[in-house]
C-alpha positions in Angstrom: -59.2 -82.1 -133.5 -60.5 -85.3 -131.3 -57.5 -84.1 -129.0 -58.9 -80.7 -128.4 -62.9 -82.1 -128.0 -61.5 -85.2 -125.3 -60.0 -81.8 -123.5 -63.1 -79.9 -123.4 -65.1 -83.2 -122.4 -63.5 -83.3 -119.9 -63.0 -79.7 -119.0 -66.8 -79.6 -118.8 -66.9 -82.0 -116.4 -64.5 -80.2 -113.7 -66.3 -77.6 -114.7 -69.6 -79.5 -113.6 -68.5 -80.3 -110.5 -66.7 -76.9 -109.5 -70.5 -75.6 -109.9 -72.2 -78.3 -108.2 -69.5 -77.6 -105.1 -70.2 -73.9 -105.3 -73.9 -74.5 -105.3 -73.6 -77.4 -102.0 -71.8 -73.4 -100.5 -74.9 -71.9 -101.0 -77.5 -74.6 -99.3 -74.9 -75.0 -96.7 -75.4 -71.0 -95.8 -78.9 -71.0 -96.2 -78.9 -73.7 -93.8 -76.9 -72.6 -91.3 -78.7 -68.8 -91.6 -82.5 -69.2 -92.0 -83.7 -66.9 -90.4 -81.1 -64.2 -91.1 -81.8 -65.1 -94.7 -85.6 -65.1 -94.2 -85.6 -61.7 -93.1 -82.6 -59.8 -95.9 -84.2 -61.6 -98.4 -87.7 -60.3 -98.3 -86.3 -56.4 -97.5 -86.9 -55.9 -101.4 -90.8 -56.0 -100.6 -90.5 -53.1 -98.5 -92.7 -54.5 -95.7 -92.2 -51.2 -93.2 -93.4 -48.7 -96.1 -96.6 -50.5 -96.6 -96.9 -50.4 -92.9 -96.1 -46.3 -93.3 -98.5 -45.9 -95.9 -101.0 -47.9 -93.6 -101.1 -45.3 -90.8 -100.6 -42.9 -93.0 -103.8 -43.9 -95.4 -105.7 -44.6 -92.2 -105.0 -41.1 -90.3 -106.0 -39.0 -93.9 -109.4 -41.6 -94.2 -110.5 -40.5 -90.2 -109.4 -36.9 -91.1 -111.6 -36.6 -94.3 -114.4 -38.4 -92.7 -114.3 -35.2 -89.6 -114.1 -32.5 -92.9 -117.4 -33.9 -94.1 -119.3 -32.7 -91.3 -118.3 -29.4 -92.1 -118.5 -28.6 -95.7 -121.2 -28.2 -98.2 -122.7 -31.3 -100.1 -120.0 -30.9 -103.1 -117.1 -30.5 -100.5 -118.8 -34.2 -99.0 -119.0 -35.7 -102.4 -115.0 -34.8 -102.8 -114.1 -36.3 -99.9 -115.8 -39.3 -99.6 -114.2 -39.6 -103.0 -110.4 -39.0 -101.6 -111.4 -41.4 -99.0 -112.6 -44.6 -101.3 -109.1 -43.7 -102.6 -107.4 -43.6 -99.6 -109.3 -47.1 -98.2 -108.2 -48.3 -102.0 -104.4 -47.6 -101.5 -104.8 -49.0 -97.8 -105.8 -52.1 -99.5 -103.1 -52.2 -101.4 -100.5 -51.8 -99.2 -102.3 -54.2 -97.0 -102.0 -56.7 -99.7 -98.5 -56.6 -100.3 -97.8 -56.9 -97.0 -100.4 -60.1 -96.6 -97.6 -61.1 -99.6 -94.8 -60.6 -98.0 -96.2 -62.5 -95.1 -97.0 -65.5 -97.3 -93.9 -65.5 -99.0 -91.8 -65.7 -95.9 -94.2 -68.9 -94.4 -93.6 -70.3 -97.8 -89.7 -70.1 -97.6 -89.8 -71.7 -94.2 -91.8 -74.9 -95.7 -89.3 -75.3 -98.5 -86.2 -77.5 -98.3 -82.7 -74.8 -98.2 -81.7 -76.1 -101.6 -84.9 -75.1 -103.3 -83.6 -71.6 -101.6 -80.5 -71.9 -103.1 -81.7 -72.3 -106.3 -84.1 -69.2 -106.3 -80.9 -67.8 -105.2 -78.9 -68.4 -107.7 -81.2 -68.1 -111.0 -82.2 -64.6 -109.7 -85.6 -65.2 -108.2 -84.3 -63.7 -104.8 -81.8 -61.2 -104.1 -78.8 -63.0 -102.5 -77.4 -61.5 -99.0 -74.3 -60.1 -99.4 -72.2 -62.9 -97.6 -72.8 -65.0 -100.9 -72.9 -62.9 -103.4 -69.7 -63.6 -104.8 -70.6 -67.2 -104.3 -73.5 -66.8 -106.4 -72.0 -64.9 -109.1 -69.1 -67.6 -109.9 -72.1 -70.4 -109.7 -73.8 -68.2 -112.7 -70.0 -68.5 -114.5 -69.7 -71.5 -114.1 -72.9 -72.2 -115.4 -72.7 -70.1 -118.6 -69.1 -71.6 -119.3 -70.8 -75.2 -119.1 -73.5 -73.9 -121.5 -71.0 -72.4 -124.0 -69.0 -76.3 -123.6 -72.3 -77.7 -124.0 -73.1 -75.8 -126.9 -69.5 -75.6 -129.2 -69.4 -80.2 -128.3 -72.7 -80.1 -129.7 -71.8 -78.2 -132.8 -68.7 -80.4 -133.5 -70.7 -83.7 -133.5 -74.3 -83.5 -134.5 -73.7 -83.7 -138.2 -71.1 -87.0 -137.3 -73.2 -89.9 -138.9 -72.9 -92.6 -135.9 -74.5 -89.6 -133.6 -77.4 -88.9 -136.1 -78.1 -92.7 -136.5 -77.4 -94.3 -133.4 -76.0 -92.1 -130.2 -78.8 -89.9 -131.0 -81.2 -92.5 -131.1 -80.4 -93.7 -127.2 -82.1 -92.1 -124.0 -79.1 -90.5 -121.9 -76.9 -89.9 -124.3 -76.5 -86.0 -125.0 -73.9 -83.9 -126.9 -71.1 -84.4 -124.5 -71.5 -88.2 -123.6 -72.0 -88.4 -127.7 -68.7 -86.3 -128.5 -66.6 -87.8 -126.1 -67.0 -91.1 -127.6 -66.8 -89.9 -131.2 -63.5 -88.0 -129.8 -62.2 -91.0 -128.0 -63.1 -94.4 -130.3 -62.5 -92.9 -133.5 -61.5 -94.0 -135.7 -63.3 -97.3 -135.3 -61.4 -98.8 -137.7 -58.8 -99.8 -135.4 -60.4 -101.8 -133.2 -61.4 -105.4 -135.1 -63.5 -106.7 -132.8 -65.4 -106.4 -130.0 -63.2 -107.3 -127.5 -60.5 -104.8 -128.5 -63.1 -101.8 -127.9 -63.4 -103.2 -124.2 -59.7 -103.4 -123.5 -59.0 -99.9 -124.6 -62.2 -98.4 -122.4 -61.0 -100.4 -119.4 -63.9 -103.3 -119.4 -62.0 -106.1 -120.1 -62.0 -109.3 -117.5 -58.6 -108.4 -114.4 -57.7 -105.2 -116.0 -56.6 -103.6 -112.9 -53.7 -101.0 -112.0 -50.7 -102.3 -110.6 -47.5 -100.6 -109.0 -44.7 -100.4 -112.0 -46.6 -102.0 -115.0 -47.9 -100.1 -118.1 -52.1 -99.7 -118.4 -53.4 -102.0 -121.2 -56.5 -99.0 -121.0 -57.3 -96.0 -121.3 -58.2 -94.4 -117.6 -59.9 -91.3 -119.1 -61.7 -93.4 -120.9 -62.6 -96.0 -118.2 -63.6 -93.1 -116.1 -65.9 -91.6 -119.0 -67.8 -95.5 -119.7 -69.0 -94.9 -115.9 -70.4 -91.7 -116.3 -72.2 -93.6 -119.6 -73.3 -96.2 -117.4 -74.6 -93.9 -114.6 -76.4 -92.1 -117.1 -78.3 -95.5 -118.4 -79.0 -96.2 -114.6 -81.4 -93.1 -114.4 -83.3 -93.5 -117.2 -86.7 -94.2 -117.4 -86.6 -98.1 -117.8 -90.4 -97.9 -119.8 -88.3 -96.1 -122.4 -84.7 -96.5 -122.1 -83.7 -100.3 -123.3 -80.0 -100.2 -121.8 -81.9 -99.0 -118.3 -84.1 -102.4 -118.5 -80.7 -104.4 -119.2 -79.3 -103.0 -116.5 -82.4 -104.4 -114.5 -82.5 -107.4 -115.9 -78.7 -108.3 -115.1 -79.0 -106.7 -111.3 -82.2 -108.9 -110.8 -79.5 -111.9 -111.9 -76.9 -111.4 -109.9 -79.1 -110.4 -106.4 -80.6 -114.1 -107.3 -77.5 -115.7 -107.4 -76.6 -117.8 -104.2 -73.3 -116.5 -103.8 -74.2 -112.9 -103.8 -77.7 -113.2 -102.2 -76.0 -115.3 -99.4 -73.8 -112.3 -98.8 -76.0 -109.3 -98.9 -78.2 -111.3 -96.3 -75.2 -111.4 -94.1 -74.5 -108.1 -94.4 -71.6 -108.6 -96.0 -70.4 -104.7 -96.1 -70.3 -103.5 -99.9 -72.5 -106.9 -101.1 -75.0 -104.6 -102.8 -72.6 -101.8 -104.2 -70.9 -104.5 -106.0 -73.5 -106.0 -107.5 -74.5 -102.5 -108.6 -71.2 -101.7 -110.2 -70.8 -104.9 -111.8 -74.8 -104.4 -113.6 -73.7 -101.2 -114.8 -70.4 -102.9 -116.1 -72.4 -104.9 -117.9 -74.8 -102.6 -119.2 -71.7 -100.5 -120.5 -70.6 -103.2 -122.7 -73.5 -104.3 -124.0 -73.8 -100.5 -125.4 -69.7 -100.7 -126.9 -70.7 -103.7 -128.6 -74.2 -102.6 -130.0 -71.9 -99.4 -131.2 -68.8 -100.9 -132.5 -71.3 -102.9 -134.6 -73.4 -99.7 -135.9 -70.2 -98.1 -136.3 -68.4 -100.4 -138.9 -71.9 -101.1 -140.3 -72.3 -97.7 -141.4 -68.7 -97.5 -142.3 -69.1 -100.7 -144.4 -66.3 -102.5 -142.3 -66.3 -106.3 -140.9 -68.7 -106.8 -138.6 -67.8 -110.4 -136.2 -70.6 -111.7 -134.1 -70.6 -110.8 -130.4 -68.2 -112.8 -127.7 -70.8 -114.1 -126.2 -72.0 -115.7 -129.0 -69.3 -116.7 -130.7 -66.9 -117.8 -127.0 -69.6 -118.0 -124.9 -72.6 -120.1 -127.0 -75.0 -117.4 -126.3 -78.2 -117.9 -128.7 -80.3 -115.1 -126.5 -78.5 -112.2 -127.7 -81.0 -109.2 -128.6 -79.6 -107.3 -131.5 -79.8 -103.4 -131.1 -82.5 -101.3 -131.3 -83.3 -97.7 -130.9 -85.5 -95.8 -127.8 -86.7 -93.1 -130.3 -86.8 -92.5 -133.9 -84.0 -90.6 -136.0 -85.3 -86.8 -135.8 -82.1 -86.0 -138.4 -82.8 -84.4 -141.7 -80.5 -83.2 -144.1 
């Protein structure tokens, strides 16, 4: 079964990005045909009928108003009556067309991938040169929703999801599933430092030309999506997003690396980006291989950096949120 789950983890991720690509198609028309856009997308609100009926509303009004003069007082009271009608469907029309006015200005404020969007969840009719475009967006959309949705089924009863994954801010049913797919069971890995080999985070693990991986790659490629998930949370409310602050702030203070970004050293910054979310990623296996075996009554060893390393700062785990899990 973990097989088939690590499969549609990552299947929902192509998936992902086939969407986003199809979507970056869309913008990239809307940008290059404004104003063609601008004018077959607003045909639905039938601007040149409500200028028909306005002629049309305003030649009847004139006409009744001649009639009056000629008929009796009932005949006038009638006709003053079709006219108040006739101003009142003027108005109207007027209206919409003030509307369809408004909503073409407001289209050329907006930036083309707010378009896009409106495009592709319906809000505007798409021209014809996309629609196909649109409709394998909306697919590819409901196929990530039905992923989404049968991942979330499989895990949300798994107790190391209810009492800890679920418990962390940026981690949803497919982060949660993958790693439930990929690390268990968590019994084989004795300590700490075994979880890191296996996801790829362990110190000069690096490909090289003819030798066999001591990782998994899948797996190393899924611990940075993890980490880029930490990166944009909230750090008020996400406690791996304020780790990864914290160990940023360290390294842009360190002389060797602050010496280089203010050289411009190229790729100085992106490094000492990558290597805060490296860290932030293994602080997370750790704080998980320890809940894991806890709840699974296994050994539990003290950290590396505690017991290698001398480390007396080490801040135990604790949740972002309360459990919302009841049987």
């Amino acid at each position: 079964m973990e097989a088939q789950i690590r499969f549609l983890v990552e299947s929902y991720y192509d998936v992902q990005k086939l969407r986003v690509e199809t979507f970056n198609r869309v913008v990239a028309y809307v940008k290059s045909n404004f104003d063609k856009f601008s004018q077959n997308a607003h045909e639905t609100q039938d601007a040149p009928a409500s200028h028909h009926y306005l002629e049309t509303h305003s030649e009847d009004a004139s006409h009744g108003g001649r009639e009056i003069h000629a008929q009796y007082a009932s005949q006038r009271k009638v006709e003053t009556q079709k006219a108040n009608a006739s101003q009142a469907n003027a108005e109207t029309h007027e209206h919409s067309a003030s509307q369809w006015r408004a909503e073409t200005h407001r289209l050329s404020a907006v930036k083309p991938s707010i378009i896009a969007h409106e495009i592709v969840s319906g809000k505007l009719k798409p021209p014809k040169e996309i629609s196909e475009l649109v409709w394998y967006h909306n697919s590819l959309l409901e196929t990530e929703k039905q992923l989404a949705k049968r991942l979330d089924g499989w895990s949300k009863d798994h107790p190391i999801r209810i009492h800890f994954l679920s418990r962390i801010r940026g981690l949803g049913p497919i982060l949660s599933s993958g790693l439930i797919a990929w690390l268990n069971p968590v019994s084989r890995f004795s300590n700490i430092s075994k979880v890191w080999k296996y996801c790829g985070m362990a110190p000069g693990q690096k490909r090289k030309h003819g030798e066999k991986l001591g990782y998994n790659p899948r797996l190393k490629t899924f611990m940075w999506k993890i980490a880029s998930s930490f990166e944009k949370q909230n750090p008020e409310k996400s406690r791996y997003r304020r780790l990864y602050e914290e160990k940023k702030q360290y390294y842009l203070n360190r002389e060797d690396l602050r010496k280089a970004i203010e050289h411009g050293e190229k790729g100085a910054k992106l490094h000492v980006r990558l290597m805060a979310m490296r860290y932030t990623v293994k602080r997370f296996l750790a704080d998980l291989w320890i809940e894991w075996r806890r709840l699974e009554q296994l050994p539990i060893t003290k950290p590396y950096v505690q017991t290698v390393k001398g480390h007396t700062d080490y801040e135990p785990w604790h949740p972002d949120k309360e459990e919302t899990y009841h049987e």
